[in-house]
SEKOL-314985 format. One line per field, with one value per residue (C-alpha): y, z, x; residue number from 0; residue in three letters. Coordinates in pm, 1 decimal. Example, Ala and Ser with C-alpha at 12.3 -4.5 7.8 and 13.67 -1.06 7.14 Angstrom:
2
Y = (-450.0_-106.0)
Z = (780.0_714.0)
X = (1230.0_1367.0)
pos = (0_1)
code = (Ala_Ser)
end
This chain:
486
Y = (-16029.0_-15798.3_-15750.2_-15449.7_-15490.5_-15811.9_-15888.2_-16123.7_-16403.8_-16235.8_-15937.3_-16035.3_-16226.3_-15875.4_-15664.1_-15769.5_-15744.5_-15385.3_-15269.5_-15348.5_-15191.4_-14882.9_-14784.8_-14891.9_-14621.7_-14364.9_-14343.6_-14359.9_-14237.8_-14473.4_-14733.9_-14658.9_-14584.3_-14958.1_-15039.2_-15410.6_-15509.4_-15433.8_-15407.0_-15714.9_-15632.4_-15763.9_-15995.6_-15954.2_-16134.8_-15880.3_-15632.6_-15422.6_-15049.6_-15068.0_-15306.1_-15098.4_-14790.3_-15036.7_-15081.0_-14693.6_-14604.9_-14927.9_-14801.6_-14436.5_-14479.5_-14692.1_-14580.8_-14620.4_-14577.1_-14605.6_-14672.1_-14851.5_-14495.6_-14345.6_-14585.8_-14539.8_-14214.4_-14222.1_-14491.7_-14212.3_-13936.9_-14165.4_-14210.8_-13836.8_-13756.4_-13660.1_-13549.4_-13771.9_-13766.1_-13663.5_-13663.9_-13570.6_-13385.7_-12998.3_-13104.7_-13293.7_-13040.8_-12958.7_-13334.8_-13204.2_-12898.8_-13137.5_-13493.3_-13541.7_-13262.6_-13152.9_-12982.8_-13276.6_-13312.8_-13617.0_-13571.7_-13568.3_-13820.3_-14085.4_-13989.0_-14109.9_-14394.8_-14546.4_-14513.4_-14686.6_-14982.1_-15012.0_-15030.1_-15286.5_-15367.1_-15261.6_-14960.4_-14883.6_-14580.8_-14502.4_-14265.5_-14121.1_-13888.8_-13637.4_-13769.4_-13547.8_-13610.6_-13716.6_-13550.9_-13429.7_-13203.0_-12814.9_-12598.8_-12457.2_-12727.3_-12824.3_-12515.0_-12483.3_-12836.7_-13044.7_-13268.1_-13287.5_-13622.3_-13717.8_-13948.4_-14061.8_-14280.5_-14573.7_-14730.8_-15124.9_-15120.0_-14966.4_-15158.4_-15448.6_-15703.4_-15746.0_-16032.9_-16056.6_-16178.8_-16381.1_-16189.7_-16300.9_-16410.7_-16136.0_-16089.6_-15779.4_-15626.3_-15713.1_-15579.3_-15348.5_-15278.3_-14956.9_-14823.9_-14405.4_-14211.8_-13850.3_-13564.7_-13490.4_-13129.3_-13134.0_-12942.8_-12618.7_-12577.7_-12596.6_-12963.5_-13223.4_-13605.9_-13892.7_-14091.3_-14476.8_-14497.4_-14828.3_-14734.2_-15015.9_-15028.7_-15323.0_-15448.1_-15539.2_-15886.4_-15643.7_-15559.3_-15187.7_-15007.6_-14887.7_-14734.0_-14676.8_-14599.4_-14746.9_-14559.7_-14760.9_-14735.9_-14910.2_-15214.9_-15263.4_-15032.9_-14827.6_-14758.0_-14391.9_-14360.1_-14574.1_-14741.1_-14503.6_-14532.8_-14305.5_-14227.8_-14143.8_-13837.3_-13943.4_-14001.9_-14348.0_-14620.1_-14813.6_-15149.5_-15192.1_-15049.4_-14781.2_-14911.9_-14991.2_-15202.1_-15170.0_-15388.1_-15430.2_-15757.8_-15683.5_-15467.1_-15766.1_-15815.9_-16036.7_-15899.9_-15869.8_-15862.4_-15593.8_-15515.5_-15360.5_-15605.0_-15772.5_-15453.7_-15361.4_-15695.8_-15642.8_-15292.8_-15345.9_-15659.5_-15380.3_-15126.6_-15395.7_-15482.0_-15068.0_-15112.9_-15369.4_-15179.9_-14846.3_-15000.2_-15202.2_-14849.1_-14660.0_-14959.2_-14976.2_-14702.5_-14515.4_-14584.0_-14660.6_-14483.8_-14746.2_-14703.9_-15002.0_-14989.1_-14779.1_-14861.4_-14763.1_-14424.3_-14299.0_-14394.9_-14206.0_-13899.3_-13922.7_-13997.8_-13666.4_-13429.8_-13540.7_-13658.4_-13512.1_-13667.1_-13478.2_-13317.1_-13011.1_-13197.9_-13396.3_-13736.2_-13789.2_-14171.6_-14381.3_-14583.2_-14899.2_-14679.3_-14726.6_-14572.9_-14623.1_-14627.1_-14967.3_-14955.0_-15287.7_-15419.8_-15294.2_-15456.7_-15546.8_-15859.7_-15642.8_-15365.6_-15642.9_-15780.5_-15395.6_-15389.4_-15719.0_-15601.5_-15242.2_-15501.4_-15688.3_-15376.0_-15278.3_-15644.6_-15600.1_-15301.3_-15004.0_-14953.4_-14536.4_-14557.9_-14728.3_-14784.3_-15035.2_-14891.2_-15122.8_-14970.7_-15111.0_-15132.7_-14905.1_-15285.8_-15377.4_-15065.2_-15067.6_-15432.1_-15372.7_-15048.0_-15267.3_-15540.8_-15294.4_-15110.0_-15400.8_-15400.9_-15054.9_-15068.7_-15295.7_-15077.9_-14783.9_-14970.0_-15069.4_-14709.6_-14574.0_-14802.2_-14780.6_-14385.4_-14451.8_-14662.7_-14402.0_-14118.4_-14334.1_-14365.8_-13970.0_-13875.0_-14099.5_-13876.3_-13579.1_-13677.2_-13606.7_-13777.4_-13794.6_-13967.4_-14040.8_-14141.9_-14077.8_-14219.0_-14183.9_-14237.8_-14554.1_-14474.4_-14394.9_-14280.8_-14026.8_-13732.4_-13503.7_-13160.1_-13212.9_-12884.0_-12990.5_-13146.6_-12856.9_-12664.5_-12862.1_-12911.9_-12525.8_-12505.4_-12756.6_-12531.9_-12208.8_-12393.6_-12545.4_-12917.5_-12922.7_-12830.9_-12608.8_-12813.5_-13110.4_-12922.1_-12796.3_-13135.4_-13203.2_-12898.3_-13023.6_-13395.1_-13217.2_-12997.2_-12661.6_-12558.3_-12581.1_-12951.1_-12848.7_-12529.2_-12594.5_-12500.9_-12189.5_-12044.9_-12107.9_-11951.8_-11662.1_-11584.1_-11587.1_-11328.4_-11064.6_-11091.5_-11111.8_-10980.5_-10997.3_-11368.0_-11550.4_-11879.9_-11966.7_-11979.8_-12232.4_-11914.9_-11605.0_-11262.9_-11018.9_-10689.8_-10912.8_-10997.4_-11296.5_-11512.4_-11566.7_-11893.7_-11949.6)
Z = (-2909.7_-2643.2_-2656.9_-2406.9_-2543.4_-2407.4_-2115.5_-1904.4_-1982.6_-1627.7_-1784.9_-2119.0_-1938.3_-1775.3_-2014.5_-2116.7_-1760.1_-1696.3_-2000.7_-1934.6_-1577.5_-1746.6_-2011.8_-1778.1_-1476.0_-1766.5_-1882.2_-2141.2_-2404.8_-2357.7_-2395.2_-2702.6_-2896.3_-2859.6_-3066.4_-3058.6_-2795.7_-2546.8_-2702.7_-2965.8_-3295.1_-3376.8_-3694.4_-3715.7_-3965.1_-4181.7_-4316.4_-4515.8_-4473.5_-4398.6_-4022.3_-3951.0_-3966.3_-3715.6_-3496.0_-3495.6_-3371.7_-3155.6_-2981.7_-2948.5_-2762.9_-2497.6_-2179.9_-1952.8_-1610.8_-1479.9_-1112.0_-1121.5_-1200.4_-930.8_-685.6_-740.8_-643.9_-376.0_-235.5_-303.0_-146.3_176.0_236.9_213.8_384.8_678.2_559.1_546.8_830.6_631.5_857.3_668.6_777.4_681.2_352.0_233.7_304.4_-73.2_-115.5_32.6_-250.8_-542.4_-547.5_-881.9_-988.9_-1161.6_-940.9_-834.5_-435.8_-240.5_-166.6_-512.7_-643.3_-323.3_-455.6_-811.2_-695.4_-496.8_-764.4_-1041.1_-742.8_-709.1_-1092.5_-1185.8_-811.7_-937.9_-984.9_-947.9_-749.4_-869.6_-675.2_-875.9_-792.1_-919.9_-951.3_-691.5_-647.1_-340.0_-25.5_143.2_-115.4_-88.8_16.7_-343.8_-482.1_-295.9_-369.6_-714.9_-746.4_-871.3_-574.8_-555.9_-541.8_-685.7_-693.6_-1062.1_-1034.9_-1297.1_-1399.8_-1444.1_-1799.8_-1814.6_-1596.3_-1859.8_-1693.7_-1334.4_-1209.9_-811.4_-680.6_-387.4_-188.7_143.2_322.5_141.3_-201.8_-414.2_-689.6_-1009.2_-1312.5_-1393.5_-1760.1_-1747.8_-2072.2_-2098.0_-2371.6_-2383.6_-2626.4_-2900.8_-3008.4_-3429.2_-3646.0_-3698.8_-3325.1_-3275.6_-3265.0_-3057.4_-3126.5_-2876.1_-2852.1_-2706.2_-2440.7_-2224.5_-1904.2_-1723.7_-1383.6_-1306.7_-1002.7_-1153.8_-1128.9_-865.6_-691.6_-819.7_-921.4_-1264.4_-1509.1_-1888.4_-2152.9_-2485.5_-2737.0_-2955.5_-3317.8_-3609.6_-3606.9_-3272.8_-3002.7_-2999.2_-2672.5_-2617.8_-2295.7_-2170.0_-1847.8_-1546.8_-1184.9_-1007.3_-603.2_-343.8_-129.1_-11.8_-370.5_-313.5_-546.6_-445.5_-355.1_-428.3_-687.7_-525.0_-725.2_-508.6_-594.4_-509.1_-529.8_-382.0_-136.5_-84.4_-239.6_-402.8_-735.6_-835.1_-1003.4_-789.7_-868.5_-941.8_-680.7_-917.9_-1225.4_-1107.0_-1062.7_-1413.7_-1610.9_-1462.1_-1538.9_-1932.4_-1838.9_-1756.9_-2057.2_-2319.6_-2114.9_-2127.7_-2552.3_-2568.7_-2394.6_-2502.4_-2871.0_-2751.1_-2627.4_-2945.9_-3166.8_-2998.2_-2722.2_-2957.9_-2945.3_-3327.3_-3494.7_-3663.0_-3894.4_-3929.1_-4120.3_-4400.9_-4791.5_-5119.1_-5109.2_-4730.3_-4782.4_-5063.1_-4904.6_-4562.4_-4785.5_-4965.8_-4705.1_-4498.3_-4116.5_-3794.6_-3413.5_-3148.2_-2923.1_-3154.7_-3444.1_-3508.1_-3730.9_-3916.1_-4012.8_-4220.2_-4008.9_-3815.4_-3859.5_-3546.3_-3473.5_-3206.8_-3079.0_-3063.5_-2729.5_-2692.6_-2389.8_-2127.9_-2199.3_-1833.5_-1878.0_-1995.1_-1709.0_-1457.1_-1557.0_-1528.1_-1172.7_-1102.7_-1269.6_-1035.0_-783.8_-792.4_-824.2_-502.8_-335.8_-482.8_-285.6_-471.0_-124.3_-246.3_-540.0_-377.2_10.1_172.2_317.0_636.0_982.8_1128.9_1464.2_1536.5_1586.1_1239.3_1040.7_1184.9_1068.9_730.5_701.3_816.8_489.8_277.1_324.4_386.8_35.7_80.3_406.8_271.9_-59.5_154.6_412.3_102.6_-35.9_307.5_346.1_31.8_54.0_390.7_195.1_-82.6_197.8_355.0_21.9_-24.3_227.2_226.3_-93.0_91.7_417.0_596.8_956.0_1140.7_1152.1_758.4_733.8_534.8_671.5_466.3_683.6_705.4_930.7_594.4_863.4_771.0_1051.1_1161.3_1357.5_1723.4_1861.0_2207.8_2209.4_1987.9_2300.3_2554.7_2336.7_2319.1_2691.7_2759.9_2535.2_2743.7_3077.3_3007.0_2935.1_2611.7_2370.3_2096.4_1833.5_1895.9_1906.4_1539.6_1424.9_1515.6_1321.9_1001.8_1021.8_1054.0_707.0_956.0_871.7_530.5_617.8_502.3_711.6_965.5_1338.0_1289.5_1015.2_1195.0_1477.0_1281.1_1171.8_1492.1_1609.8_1343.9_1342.8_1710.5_1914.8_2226.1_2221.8_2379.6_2191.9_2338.0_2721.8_2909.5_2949.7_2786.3_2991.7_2913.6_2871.7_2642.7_2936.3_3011.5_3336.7_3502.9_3648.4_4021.5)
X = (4726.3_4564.5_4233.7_4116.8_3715.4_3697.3_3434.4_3323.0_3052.1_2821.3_2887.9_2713.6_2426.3_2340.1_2311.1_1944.5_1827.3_1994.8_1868.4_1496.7_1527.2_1691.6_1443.3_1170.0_1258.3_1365.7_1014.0_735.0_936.7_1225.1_1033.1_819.3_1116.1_1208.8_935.5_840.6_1131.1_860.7_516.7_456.3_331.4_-7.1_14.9_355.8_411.8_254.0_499.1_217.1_248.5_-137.3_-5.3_272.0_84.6_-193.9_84.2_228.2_-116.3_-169.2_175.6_65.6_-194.5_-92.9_-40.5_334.9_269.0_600.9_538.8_912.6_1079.4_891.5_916.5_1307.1_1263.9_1112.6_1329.4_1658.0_1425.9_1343.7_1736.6_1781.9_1490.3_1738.0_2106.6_2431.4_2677.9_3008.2_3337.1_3665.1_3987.8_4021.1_4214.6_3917.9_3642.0_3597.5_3432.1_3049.3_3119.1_3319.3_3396.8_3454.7_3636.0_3331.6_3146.0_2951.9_2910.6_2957.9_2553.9_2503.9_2703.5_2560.3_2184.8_2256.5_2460.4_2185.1_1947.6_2214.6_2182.3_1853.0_1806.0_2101.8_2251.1_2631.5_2770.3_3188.3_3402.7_3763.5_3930.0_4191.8_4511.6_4703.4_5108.3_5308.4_5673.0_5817.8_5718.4_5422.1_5186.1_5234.2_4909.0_4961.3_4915.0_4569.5_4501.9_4554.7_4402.3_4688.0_4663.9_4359.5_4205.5_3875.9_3581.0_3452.2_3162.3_3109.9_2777.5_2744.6_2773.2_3090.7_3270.7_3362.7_3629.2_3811.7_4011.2_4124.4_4454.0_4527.7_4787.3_4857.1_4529.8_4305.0_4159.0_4299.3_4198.4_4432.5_4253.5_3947.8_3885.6_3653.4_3473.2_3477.4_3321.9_3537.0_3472.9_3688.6_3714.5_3601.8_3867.6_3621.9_3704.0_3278.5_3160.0_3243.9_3214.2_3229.8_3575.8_3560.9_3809.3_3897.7_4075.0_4308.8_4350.7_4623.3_4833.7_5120.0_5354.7_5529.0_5207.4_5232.8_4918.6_4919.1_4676.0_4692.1_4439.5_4369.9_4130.7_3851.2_3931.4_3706.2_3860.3_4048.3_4187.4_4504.6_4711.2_4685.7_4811.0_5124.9_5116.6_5201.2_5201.1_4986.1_5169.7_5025.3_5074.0_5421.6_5485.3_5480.2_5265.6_4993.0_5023.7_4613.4_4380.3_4136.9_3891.1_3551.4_3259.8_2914.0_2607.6_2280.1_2393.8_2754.6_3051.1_3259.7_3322.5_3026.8_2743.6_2402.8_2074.4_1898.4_1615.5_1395.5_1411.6_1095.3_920.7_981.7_921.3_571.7_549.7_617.6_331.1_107.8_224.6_84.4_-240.0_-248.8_-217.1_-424.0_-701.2_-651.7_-711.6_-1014.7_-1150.1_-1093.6_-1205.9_-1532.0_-1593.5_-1816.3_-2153.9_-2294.3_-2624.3_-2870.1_-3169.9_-3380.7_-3768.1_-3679.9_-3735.2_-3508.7_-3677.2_-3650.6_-3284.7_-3229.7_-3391.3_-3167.8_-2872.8_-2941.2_-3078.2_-2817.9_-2864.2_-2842.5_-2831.2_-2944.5_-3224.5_-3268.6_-3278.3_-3562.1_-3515.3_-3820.7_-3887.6_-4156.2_-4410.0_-4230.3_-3897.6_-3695.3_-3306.3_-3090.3_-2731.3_-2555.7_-2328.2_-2060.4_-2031.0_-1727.1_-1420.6_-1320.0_-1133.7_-747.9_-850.5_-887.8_-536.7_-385.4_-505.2_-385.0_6.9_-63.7_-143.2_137.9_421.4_269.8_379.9_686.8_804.1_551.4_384.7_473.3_280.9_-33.0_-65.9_-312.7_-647.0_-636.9_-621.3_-318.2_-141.2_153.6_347.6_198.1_256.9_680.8_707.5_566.0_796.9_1090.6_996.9_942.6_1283.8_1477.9_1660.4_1693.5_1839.6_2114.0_2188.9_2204.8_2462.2_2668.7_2707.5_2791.5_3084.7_3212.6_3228.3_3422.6_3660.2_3696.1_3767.5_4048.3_4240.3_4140.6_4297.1_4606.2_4688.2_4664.9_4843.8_4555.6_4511.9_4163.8_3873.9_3681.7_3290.8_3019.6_2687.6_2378.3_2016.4_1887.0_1577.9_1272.7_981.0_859.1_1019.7_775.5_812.8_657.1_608.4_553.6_996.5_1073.9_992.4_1117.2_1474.2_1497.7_1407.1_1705.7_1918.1_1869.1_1850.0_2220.4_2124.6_2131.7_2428.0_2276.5_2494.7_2244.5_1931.6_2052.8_2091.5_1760.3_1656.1_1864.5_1722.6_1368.3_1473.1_1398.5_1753.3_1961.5_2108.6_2482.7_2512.4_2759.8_2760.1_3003.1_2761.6_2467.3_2633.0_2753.4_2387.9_2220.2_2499.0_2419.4_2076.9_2047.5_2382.2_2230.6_2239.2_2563.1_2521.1_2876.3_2750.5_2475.0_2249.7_2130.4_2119.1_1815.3_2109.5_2329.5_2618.6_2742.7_2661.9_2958.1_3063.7_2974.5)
pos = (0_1_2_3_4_5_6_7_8_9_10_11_12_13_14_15_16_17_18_19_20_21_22_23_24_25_26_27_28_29_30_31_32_33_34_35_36_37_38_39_40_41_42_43_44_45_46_47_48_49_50_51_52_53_54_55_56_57_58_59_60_61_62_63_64_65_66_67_68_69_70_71_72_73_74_75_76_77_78_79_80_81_82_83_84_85_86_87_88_89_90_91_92_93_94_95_96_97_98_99_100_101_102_103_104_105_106_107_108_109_110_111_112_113_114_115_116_117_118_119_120_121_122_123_124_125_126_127_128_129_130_131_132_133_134_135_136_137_138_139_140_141_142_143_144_145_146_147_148_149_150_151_152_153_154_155_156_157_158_159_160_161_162_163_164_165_166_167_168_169_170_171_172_173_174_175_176_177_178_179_180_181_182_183_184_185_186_187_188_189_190_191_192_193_194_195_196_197_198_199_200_201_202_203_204_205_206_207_208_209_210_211_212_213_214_215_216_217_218_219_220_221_222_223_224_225_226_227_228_229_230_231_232_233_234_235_236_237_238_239_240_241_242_243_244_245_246_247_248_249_250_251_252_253_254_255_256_257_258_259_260_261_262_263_264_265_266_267_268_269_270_271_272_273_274_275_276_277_278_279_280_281_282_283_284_285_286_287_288_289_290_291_292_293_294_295_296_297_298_299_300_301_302_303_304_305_306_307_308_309_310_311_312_313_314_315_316_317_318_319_320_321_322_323_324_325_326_327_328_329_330_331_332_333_334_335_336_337_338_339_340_341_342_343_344_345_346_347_348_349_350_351_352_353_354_355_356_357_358_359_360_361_362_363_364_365_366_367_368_369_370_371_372_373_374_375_376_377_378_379_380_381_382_383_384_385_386_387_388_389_390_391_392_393_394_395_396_397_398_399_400_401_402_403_404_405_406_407_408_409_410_411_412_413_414_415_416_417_418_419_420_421_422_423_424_425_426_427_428_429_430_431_432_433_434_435_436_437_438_439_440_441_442_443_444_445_446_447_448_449_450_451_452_453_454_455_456_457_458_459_460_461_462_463_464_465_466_467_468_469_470_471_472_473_474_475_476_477_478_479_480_481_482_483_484_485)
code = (Unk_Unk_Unk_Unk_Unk_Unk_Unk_Unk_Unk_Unk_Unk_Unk_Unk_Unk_Unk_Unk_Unk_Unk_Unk_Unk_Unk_Unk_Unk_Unk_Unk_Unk_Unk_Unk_Unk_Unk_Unk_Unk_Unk_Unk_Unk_Unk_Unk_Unk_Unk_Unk_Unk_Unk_Unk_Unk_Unk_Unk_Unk_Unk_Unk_Unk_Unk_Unk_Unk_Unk_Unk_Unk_Unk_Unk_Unk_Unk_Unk_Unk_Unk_Unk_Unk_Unk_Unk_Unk_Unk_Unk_Unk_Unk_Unk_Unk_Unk_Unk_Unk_Unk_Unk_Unk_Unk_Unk_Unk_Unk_Unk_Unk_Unk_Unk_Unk_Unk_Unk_Unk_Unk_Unk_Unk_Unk_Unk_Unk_Unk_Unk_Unk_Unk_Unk_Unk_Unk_Unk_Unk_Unk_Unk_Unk_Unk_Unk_Unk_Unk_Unk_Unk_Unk_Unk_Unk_Unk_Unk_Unk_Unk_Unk_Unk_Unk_Unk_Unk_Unk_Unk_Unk_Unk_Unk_Unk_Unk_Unk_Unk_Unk_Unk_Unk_Unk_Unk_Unk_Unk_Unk_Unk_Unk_Unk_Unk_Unk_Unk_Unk_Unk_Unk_Unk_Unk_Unk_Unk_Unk_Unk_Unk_Unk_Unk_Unk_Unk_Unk_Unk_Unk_Unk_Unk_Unk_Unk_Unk_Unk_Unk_Unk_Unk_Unk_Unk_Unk_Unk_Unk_Unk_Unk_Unk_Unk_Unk_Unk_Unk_Unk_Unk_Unk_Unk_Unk_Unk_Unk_Unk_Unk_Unk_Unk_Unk_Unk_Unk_Unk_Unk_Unk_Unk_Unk_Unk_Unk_Unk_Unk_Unk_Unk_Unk_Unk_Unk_Unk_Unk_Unk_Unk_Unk_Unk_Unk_Unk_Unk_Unk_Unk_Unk_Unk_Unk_Unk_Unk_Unk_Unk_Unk_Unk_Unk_Unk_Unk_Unk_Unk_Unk_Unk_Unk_Unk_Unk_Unk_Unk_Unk_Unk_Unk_Unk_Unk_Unk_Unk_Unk_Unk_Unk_Unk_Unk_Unk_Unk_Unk_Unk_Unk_Unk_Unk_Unk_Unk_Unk_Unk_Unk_Unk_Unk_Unk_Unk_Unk_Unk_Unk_Unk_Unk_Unk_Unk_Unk_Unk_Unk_Unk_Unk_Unk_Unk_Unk_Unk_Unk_Unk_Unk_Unk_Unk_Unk_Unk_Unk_Unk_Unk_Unk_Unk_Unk_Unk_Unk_Unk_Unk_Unk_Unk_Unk_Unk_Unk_Unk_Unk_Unk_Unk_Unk_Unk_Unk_Unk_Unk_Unk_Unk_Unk_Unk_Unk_Unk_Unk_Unk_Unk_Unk_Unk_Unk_Unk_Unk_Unk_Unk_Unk_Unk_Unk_Unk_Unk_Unk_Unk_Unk_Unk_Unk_Unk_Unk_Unk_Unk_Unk_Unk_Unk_Unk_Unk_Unk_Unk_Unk_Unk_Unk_Unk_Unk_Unk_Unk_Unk_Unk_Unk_Unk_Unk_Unk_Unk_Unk_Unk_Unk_Unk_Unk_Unk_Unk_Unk_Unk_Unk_Unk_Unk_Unk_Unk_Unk_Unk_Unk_Unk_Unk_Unk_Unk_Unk_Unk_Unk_Unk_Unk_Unk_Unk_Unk_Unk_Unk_Unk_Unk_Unk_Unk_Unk_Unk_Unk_Unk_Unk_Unk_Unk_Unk_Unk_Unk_Unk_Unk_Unk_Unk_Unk_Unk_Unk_Unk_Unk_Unk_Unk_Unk_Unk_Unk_Unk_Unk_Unk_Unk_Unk_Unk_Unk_Unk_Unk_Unk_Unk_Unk_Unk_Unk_Unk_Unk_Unk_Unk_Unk_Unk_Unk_Unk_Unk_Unk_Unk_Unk_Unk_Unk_Unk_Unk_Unk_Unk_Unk_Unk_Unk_Unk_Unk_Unk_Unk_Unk_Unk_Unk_Unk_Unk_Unk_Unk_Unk_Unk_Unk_Unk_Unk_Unk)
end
């Protein structure tokens, strides 16, 4: 009997690992809510209402500081510090607007896969098509989004079995088992609930690409959706499954591993140091009032008139009375492990949350850049080339010919604004050396103009604000002509 829910033994030997990066870069609150996955009970073997309201407040007040989250972001803003290069025929232009047929852009989408990498190193790209019968797809139809194609992005955890094929001298993709959650309209016509969904991607004994959808029910899974071939824009099947992997090394089918796991086993190391402290401070932070020398009756007498603490109010005491405030010693033994945790996230690849105080060399301070960025670099590589490979097979559904690429930065300096090339860049501009196309580029990487304005708007604008300005010619005439070629 077919079972659709089944997945693979790597697959099952993640899940702990992905989990714990997860809740760790989605926050305090995440985290908390798991309770005792991530902060021990004290005595827990002591079920009394008395030690679980101990450990309610022991868990409130400790303190998450999730320096894993926002090192992940940082990490996606550094890539995107200076905008993707994104080359696609006319009949793809709609991907830098919608690439998932949900108003998601291909920017967009690219930020949030790069952060699904650097938490769990996997992460999956179908692109999926429209069926079109035989022949080349009409402009009504692009335009009334039939044939449109589309990206959907897929985290780790939903993509639940593959197998490869041998075919020829390469490696293809035979089977990808991919869990979906869709909503189901309630019968009032007002709720929604979720619906389990498995989607199957096969190849076929043929070598025809074929998809069909099952639906999870309580005690197995029903086939919803029979098998169908989706065609390409010739109306032709597909002899492979556009299907891409991702993953923090490389974009095959085996699991990575996750380049911030390490980073967040310390940081829950540091979040119980943190509880452990935090309840050391409120046990015994407060200083605590004595009376020593008194007898039965000066007792009774302070116990009845009551006692107050303070400048203004004077404490009256018998002879050889004494008061004071007992003060416990600083509990620096859990603080000094929280620093050394902090410590260590930093020489893990935190250098954003904390950076060194040492005056270094401009040789010293590129190599250290260069280590720190290194996974980085290769993440960001990976999701550039597998957005190439999802444009080709875009545009194979479309007919489109021309060149596809989508290039995301790989240079995380920091870019700066030097007014002294700005100058001499819009000197070469006017002078003739210089197309102004590149000089705008520089302008976009430098976040001086809106990075997806294109050279025709930008052109556009300059021309109604300013129509004196020839922007098409080497040189710009005082009257508004045009110099004429020698």
């Amino acid at each position: 009997m077919a079972d659709v829910t089944y997945t693979r033994p790597e697959y099952d030997a993640a899940q702990s690992r992905w989990r714990l990066v997860r809740d760790v870069c989605k926050g305090s609150e995440t985290v908390k809510i798991r309770g005792d996955v991530y902060l021990p009970k004290p005595n827990a073997h002591d079920t009394s209402k008395e030690n679980q309201d101990r450990y309610k407040s022991y868990k409130q007040r400790a303190v998450f500081y999730n320096a894993t989250g926002r090192t992940k972001h940082s990490l996606v803003g550094a890539v995107f510090r200076t905008w993707p290069t994104l080359t696609v025929p006319g009949a793809l232009e709609y991907v830098s607007k919608d690439v998932d047929g949900q108003g998601v852009s291909v920017y967009q989408q690219s930020q949030s896969v790069i952060g699904h990498l650097l938490e769990v190193g996997r992460h999956g790209l179908l692109v999926d098509y429209a069926a079109v019968k035989a022949g080349t797809v009409s402009k009504a139809d692009e335009q009334a989004g039939r044939a449109r194609a589309s990206v959907a992005s897929y985290p780790a955890e939903a993509i639940r079995n593959w197998k490869t094929r041998q075919v020829g001298g390469q490696h293809l993709l035979s089977l990808v088992v991919l869990r979906e959650e869709a909503d189901k309209e309630t019968d009032d016509g007002f709720g929604s609930e979720k619906v389990v969904q498995f989607r199957v991607l096969r190849l076929d004994d043929s070598g025809i690409y074929t998809q069909e959808v099952w639906e999870e029910s309580s005690s197995s899974a029903e086939l919803i959706i029979a098998p169908f071939t989706p065609l390409n824009g010739l109306g032709l099947p597909w002899k492979v499954i556009p299907f891409q992997f991702l993953g923090s090394e490389n974009n095959d089918a085996s699991i990575d591993d996750s380049p911030l796991y390490d980073m967040a086993v310390l940081n829950i190391g540091h979040y119980c140091n943190s509880a452990d402290y935090e309840d050391s401070v409120w046990f015994s932070g407060q200083p605590q009032f004595w009376i020593s020398g008194l007898d039965e009756a000066w007792r009774d007498h302070l116990e009845a008139n009551g006692i107050y603490v303070g400048s203004r109010a004077p404490l009256t005491l018998p002879a050889n009375g004494s008061c004071g405030f007992a003060q416990p010693e600083p509990n620096t033994l859990v603080k000094e492990a929280m620093d050394a945790k902090k410590e260590d996230m930093v020489s893990l690849g935190a250098r954003l949350i904390e950076r060194g105080s040492a005056v270094k060399t401009a040789t010293q301070a590129d190599n250290d850049s260069a280590a720190e960025h290194s996974v980085l670099s290769l993440v960001v590589s990976n999701v550039s080339e597998a957005y190439s490979q999802c444009l080709v097979w875009m545009a194979e559904f479309v007919n489109a010919t021309g060149e596809t690429l989508y290039k995301l930065n790989q240079d995380f300096s920091q870019i700066t604004l030097d007014a002294t090339i700005l100058s001499a860049l819009f000197n070469a501009v006017q002078g003739g050396k210089l197309p102004s196309a590149d000089f705008w580029q520089y302008l976009r990487d430098r976040g001086v103009i809106d990075p997806e304005k294109t050279d025709d708007e930008i052109r556009d604008e300059l021309e109604t604000e300013n129509p004196v300005m020839d922007l098409d010619d080497d040189e710009v005439i005082p009257n508004g002509g045009k110099q004429s070629d020698p």
